[in-house]
Backbone as CSV, one residue per row, in Angstrom:
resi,resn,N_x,N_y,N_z,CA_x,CA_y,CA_z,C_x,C_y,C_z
1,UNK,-11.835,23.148,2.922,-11.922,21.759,3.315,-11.146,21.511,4.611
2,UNK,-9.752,22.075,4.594,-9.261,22.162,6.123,-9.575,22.444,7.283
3,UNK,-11.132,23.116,7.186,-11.868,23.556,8.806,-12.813,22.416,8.739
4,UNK,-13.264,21.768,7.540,-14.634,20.974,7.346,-14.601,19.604,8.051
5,UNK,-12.794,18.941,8.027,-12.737,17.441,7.979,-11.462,17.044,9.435
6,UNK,-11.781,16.236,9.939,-11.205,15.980,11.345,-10.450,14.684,10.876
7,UNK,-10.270,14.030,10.060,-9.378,12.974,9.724,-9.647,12.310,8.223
8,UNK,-7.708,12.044,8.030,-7.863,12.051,6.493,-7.226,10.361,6.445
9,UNK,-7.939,9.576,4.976,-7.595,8.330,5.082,-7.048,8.572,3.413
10,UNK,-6.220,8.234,3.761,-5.125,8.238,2.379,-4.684,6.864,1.468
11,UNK,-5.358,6.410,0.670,-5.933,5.141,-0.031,-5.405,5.092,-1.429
12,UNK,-5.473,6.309,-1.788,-5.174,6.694,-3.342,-3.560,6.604,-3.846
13,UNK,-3.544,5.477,-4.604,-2.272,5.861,-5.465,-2.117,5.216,-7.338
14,UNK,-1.155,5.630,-7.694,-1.552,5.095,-9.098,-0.729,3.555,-9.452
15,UNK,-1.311,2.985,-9.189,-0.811,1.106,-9.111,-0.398,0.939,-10.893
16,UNK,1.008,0.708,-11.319,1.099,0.289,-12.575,2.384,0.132,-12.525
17,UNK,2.356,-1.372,-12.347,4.025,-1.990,-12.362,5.118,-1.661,-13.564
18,UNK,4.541,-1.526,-14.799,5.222,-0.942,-15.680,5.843,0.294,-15.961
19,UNK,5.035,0.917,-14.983,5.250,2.832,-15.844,6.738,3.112,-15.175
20,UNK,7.018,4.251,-15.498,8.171,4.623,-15.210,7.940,5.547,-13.923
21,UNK,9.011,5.955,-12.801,8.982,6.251,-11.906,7.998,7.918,-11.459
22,UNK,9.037,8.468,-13.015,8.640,10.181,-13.326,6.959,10.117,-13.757
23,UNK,5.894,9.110,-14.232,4.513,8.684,-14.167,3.868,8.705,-12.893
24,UNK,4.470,7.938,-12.182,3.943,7.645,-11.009,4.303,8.388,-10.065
25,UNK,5.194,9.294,-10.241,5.194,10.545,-8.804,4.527,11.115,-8.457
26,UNK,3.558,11.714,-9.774,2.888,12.627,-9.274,1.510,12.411,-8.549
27,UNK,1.175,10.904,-8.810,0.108,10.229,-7.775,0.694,10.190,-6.595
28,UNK,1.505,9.259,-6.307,1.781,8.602,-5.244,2.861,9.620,-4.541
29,UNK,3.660,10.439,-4.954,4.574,11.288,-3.792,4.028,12.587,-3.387
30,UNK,3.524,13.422,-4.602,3.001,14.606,-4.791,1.777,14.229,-3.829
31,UNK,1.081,13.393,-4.361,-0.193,13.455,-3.805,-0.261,13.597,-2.342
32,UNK,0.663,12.664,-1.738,0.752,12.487,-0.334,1.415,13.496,0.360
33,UNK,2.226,14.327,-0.150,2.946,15.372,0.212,1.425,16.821,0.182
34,UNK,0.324,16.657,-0.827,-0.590,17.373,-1.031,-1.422,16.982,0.723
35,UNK,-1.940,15.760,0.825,-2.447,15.027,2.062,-1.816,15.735,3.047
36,UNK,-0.322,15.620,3.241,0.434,16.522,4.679,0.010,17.797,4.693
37,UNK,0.144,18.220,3.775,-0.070,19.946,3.814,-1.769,20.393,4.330
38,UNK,-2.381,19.189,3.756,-3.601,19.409,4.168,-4.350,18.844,5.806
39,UNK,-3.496,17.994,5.928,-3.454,17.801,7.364,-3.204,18.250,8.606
40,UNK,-1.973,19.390,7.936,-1.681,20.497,8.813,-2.261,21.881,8.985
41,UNK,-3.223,22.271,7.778,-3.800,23.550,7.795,-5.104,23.227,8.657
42,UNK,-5.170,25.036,9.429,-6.015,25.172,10.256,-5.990,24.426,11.600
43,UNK,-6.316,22.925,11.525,-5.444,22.165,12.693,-5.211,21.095,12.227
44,UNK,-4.519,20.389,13.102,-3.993,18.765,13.029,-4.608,17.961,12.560
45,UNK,-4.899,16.825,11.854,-6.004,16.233,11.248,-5.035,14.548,11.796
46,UNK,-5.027,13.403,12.221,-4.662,12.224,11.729,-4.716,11.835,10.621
47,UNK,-3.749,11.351,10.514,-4.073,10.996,8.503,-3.618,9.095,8.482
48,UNK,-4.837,8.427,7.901,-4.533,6.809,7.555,-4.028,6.520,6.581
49,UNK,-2.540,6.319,6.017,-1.918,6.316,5.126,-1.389,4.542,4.549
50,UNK,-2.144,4.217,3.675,-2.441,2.839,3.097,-0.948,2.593,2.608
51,UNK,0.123,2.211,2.393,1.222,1.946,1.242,1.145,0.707,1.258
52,UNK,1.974,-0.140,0.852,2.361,-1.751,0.534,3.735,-1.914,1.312
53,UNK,3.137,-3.019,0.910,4.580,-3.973,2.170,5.660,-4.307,1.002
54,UNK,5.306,-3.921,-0.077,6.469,-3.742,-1.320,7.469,-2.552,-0.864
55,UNK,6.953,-1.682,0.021,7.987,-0.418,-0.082,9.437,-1.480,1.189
56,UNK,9.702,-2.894,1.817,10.359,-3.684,1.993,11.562,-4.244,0.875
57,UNK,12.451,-4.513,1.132,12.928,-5.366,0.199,12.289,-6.780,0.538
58,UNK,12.999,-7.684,-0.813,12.215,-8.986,-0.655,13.403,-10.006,0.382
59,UNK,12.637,-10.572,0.759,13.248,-11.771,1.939,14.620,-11.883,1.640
60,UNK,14.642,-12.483,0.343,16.062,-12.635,-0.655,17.131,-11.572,-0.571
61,UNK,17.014,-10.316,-0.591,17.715,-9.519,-1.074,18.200,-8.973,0.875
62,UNK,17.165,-8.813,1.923,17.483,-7.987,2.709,17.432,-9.249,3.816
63,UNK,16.917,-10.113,3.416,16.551,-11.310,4.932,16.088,-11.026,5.697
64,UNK,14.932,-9.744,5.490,13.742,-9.904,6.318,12.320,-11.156,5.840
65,UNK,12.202,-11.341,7.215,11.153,-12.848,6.665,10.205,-12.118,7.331
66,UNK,9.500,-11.863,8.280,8.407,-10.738,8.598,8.418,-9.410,9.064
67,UNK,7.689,-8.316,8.187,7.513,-6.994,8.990,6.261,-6.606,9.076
68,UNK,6.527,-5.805,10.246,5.852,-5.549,11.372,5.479,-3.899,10.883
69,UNK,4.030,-3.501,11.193,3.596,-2.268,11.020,4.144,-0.754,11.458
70,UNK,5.183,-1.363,12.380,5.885,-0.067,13.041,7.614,-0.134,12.794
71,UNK,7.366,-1.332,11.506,9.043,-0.932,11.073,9.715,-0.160,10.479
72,UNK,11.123,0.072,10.334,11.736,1.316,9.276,11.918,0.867,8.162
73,UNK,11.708,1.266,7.432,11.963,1.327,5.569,13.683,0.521,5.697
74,UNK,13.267,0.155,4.976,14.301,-0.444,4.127,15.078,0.546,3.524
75,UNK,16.427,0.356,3.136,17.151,1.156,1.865,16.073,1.239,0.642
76,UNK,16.110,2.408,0.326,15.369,1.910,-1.067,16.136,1.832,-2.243
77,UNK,17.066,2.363,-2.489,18.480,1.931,-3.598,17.808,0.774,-4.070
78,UNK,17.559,-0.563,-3.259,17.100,-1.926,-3.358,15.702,-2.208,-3.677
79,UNK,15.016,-1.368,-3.863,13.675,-1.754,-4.628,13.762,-2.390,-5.565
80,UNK,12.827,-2.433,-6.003,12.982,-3.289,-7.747,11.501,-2.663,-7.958
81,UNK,11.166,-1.666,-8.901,10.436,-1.021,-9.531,9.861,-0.024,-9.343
82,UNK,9.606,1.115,-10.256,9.115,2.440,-9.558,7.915,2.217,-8.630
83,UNK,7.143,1.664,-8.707,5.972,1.648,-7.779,6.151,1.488,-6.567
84,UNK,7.319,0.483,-5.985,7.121,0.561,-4.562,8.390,1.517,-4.443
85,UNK,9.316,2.181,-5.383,9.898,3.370,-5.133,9.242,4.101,-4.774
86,UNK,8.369,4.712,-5.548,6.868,5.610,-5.433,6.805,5.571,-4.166
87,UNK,6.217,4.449,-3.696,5.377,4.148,-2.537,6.415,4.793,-1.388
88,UNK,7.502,4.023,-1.158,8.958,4.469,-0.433,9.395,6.120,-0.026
89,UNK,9.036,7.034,-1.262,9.320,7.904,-1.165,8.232,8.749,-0.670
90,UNK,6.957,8.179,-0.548,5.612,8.432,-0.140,5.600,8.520,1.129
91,UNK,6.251,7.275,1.539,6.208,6.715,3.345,7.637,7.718,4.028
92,UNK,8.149,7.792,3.116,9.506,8.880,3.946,9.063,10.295,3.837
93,UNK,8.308,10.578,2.976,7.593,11.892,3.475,6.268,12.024,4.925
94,UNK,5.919,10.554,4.544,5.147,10.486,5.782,6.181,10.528,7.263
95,UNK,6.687,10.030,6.973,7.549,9.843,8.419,8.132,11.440,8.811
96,UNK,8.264,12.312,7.945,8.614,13.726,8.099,7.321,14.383,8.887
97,UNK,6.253,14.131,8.135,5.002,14.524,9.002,5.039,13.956,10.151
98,UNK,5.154,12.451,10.385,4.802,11.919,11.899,6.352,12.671,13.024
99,UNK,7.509,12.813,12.795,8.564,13.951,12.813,7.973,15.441,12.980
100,UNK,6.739,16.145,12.479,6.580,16.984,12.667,4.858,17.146,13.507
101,UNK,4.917,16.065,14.293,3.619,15.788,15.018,2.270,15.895,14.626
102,UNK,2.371,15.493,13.455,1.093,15.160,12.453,1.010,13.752,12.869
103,UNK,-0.260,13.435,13.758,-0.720,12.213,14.148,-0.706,11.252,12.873
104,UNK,-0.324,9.532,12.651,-0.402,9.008,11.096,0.197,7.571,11.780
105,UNK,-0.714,7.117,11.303,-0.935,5.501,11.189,-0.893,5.235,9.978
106,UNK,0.196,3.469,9.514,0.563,3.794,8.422,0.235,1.816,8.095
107,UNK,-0.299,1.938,6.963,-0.946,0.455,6.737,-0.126,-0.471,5.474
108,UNK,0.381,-1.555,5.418,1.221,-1.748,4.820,0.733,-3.487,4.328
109,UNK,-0.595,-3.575,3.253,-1.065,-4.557,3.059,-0.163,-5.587,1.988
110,UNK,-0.199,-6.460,1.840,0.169,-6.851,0.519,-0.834,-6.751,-0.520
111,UNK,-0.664,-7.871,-1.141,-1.700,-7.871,-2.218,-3.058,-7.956,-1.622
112,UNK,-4.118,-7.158,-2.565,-5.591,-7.144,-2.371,-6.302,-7.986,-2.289
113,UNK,-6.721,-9.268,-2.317,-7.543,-10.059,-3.130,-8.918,-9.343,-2.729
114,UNK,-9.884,-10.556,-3.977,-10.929,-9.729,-3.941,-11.903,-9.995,-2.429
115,UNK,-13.475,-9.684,-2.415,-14.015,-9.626,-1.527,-13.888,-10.875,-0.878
116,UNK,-14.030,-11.456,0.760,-13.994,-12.795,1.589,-15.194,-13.623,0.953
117,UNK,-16.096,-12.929,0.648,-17.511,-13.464,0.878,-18.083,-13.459,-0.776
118,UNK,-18.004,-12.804,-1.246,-18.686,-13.108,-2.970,-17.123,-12.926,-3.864
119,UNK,-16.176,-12.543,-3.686,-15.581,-13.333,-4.459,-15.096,-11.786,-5.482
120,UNK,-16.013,-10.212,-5.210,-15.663,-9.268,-5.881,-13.884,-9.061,-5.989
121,UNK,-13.791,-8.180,-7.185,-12.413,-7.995,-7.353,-12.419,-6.962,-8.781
122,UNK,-10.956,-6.435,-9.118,-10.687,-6.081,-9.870,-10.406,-7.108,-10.770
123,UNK,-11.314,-7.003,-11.767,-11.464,-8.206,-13.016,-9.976,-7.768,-13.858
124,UNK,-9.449,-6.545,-14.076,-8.273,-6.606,-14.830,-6.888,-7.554,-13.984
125,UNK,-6.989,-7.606,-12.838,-5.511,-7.815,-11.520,-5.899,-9.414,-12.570
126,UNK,-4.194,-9.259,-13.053,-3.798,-10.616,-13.386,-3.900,-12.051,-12.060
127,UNK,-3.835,-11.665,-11.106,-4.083,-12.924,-9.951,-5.205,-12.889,-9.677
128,UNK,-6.449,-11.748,-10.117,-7.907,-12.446,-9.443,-8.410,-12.987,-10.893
129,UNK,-7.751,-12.720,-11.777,-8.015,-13.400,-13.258,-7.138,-15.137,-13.249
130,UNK,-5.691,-15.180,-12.491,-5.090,-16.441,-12.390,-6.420,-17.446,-11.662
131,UNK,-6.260,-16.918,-10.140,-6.933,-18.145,-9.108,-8.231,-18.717,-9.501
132,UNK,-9.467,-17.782,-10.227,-10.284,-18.303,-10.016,-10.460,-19.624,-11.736
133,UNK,-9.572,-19.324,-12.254,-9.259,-20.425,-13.628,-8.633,-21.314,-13.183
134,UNK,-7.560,-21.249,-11.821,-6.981,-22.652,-11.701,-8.160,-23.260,-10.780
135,UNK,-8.893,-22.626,-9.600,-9.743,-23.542,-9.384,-10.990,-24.014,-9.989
136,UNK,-11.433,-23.871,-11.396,-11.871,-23.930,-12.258,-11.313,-25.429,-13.229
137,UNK,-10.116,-25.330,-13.250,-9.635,-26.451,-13.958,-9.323,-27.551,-13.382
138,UNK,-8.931,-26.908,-11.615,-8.682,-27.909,-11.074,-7.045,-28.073,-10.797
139,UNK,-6.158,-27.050,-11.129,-4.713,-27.392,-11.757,-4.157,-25.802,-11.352
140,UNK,-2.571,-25.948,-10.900,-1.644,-24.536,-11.428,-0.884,-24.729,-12.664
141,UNK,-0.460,-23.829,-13.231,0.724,-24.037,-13.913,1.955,-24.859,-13.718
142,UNK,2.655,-25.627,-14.259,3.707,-26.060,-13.526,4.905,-25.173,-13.051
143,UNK,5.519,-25.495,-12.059,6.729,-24.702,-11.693,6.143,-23.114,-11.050
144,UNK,4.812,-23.745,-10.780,4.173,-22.122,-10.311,4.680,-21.886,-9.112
145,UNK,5.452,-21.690,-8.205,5.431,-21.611,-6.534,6.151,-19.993,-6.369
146,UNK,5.185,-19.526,-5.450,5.353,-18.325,-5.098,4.940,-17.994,-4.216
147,UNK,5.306,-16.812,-3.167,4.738,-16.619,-1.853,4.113,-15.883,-2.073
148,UNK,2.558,-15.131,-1.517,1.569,-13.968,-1.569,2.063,-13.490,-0.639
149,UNK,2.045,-12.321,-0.019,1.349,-12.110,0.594,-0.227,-11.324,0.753
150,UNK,-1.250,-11.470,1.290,-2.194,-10.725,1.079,-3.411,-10.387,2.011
151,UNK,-4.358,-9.435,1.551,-5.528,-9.674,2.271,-6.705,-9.840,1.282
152,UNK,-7.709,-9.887,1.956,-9.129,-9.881,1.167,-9.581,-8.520,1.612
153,UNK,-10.172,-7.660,0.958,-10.974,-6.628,0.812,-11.783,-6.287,2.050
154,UNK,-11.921,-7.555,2.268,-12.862,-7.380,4.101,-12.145,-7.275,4.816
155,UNK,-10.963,-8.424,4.704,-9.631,-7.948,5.882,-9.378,-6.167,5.990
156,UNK,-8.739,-5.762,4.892,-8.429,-4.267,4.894,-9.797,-3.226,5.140
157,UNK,-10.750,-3.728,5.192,-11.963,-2.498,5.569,-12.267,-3.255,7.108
158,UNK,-12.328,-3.917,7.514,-12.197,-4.714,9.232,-11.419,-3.708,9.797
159,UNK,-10.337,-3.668,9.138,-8.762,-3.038,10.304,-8.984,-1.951,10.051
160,UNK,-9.137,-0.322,8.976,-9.625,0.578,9.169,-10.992,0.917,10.069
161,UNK,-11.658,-0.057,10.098,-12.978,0.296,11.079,-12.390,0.021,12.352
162,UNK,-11.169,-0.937,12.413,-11.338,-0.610,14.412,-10.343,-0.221,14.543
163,UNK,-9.694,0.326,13.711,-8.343,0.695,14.287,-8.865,2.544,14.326
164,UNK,-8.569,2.838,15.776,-8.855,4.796,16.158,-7.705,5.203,16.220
């Protein structure tokens, strides 16, 4: 496969806010550490490496209020849950590759929502199951206020298509 493919887009990880860290390594660190190795055999490959803007601390904790696609990681000590640990330890192996001149652009969405235009989604994601019942009823929960951040499904396939 290393002579076959001229650029790798790295999308895959195992999303589950609950599990424990030692669950989720072997998707999300292993895997991506599997991606480098394969990026480097035979020749150089660019690799598009998707993580979340969770691998940040939150506003609260670090007093960042916006980041920017070409920022440095945060401490991660300060995470709050294996997943964007996961993710964290994913992106610091990436940064070893971009350190070892493995071309890598690195994408850092928030939350997914579903499609711009019909409305598709992952029917299990507790928030594409929330929004479309409150505008349904007409109503939030009380005391609901929270910040998203996010894209729609078209947003994140837009920016892989023009971004070279």
């Amino acid at each position: 496969m290393a002579s076959q493919i001229d650029v790798i887009y790295h999308n895959g990880a195992f999303v589950k806010f609950t599990y424990p860290y030692s669950v989720l390594k072997l998707s999300n660190v292993l895997g991506t550490q599997e991606i480098l190795r394969l990026a480097s055999q035979i020749k150089l490959k660019p690799v598009h490496f998707v993580s979340t803007i969770s691998v940040f601390s939150s506003a609260g904790e670090s007093g960042v209020k916006a980041v920017g696609e070409q920022d440095e990681l945060t401490p991660g000590e300060v995470l709050k849950g294996a997943y964007p640990q996961s993710k964290w330890v994913a992106e610091k192996l990436i940064e070893i590759g971009r350190e070892r001149k493995i071309p890598i652009s690195i994408y850092r969405p928030g939350r997914i929502s579903g499609h711009s235009q019909t409305g598709a989604c992952n029917s299990s994601d507790s928030l594409c199951r929330l929004l479309p019942g409150c505008v349904q009823l007409g109503c939030v929960p009380d005391g609901l206020e929270f910040r998203l951040n996010g894209a729609s499904r078209t947003q994140v396939a837009q920016s892989c298509k023009t971004d070279k």
